[in-house]
Structure formats: C-alpha cells, structure tokens
N, C-alpha and C positions, 0 to 999 in steps of 0.2 A: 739646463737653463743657466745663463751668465748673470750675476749680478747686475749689473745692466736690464737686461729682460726682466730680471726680476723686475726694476725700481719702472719699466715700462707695464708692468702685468696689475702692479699692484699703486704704485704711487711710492716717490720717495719718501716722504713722511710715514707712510704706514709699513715700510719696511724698516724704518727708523724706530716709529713705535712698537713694532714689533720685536727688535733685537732688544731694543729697552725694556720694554719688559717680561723675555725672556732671564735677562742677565739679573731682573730685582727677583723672580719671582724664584731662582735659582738662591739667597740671599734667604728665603724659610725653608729649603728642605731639609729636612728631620735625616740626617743618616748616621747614626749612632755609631753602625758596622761597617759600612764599605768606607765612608767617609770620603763619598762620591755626588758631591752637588751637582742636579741637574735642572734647570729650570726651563719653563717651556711656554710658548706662548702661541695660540692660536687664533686666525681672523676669516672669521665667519662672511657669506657671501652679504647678510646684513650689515656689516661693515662693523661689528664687535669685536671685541677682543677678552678671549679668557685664557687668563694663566696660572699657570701651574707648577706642582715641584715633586721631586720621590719621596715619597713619607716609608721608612722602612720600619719593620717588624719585626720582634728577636723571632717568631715564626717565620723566614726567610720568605718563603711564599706565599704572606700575607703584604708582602710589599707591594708599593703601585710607583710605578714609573712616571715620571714630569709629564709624558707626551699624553697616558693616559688621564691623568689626573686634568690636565687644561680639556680634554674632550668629552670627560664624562662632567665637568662644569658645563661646555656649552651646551651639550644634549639636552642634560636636566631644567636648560632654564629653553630647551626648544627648538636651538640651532643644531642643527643635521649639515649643513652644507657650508664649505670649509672652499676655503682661495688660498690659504696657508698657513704654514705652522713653524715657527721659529724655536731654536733648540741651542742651551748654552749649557756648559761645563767648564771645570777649571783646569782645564787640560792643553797639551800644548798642540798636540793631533789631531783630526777629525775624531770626532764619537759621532755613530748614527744611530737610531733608535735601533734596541733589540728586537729580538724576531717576534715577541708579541706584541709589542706597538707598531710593529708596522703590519702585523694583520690586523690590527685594532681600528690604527689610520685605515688601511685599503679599506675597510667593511664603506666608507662617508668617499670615496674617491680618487681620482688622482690629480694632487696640489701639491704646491714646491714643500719640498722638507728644507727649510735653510737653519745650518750649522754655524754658530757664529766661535770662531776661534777665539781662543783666551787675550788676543791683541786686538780682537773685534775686526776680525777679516771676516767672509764670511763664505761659502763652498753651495752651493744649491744642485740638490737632485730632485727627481719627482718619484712621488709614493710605489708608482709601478714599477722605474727601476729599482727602487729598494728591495721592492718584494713580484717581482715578473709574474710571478705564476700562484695569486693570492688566491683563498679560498674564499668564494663567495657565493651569494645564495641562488646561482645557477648548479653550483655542485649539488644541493639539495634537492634530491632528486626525492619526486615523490613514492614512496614505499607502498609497492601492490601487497597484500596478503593476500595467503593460499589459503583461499578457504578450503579446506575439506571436512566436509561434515562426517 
C-alpha cells in the first residue's frame, strides 16, 4: 500500500493524526537500556485512536514494545478491530515491529503497519506481509485424549 492508498483507505487527517501521535507518544517511553524510543499509535474501526510507547525493564523480558502497549490500551477499553497502526522511532531507516508484535498485531487482522521516518516520510506494509505465515487460532487444533482405561 502507497501512501496515497493509504490517505484513500483512511482519510488524510487521520493519517495525519495518526503520525502525530505516534511521534508524541514516542516523547514517554521509558528506555533506560536500549535508549531506543518508540512510539505507536493505533486506529480502531470505531474511529479511536490509542497510543503507546516501550516501557523497558532492567528484567530485559519484562519489557513491552510501543505496538503492543497502544493494543493492549485499546482491548482493555473494548476495541478488537483495528484499520491501522502507525509506528515512530528516531532512527534514520525503516524499523518494523519485532516478531512478537507482529504476532501480537496478526492475532486483531490484516491493517496497514505505517512506519514514519525520522524526516516524517512515511513506508506502509500490511500485518500479513510482516508476518505471512502467522499463528492463529485455526492452528489450535482441538486435542482428542486416549482414553484407556
């Protein structure tokens, strides 16, 4: 998806409002260790918008990533169903979410991941080609037990 398609998918204003508050919400994360701002912002088929940042942990794997943080916001308050999610760092290259927020994302769909570069360009993929071949709850296959008495 082109930038363009995007601003057709979504509307230019909420693609607007979405880099913007991507790029604030990037302006609280907590990274003490990596010293790796990432800010994230997500919009709901409600037409809401929750965002988010990495809050890190001297327990390295009690950290939570921007993309997760802005989705377990909108869950909790009841949105499940996502049009897009907007994603900033201060970096001069693409960053895409790591491989647990994009199985995170995959679980709610496939909606634009847009990356806003540190000049505020902006790169758009979708969650499937992030992650092609995600686990979800078709893999869950239901488990017979062998009864033998």
């Amino acid at each position: 998806m082109m930038e363009d398609d995007l601003e057709s998918y979504l509307g230019k204003q909420t693609v607007k409002d979405l880099k913007r508050q991507a790029i604030e919400a990037k302006r609280n994360a907590y990274v003490p260790y990596s010293h790796f701002p990432v800010g994230a912002c997500i919009y709901t088929n409600s037409g809401l918008f929750y965002s988010g940042c990495n809050v890190e942990n001297a327990s390295y794997g009690l950290s939570i990533c921007a993309e997760r943080t802005a989705v377990v916001k909108a869950v909790s308050e009841g949105n499940t169903c996502f049009r897009a999610i907007a994603l900033s760092t201060d970096t001069v290259g693409e960053v895409w979410p790591c491989g647990a927020c994009r199985q995170f994302l995959s679980e709610f769909g496939n909606f634009p991941v847009i990356f806003i570069g540190l000049d505020g360009t902006i790169k758009v993929e979708m969650v499937y080609h992030l992650l092609p071949r995600n686990f979800s709850k078709s893999d869950l296959k239901t488990v017979v037990k062998d009864n033998k008495d």
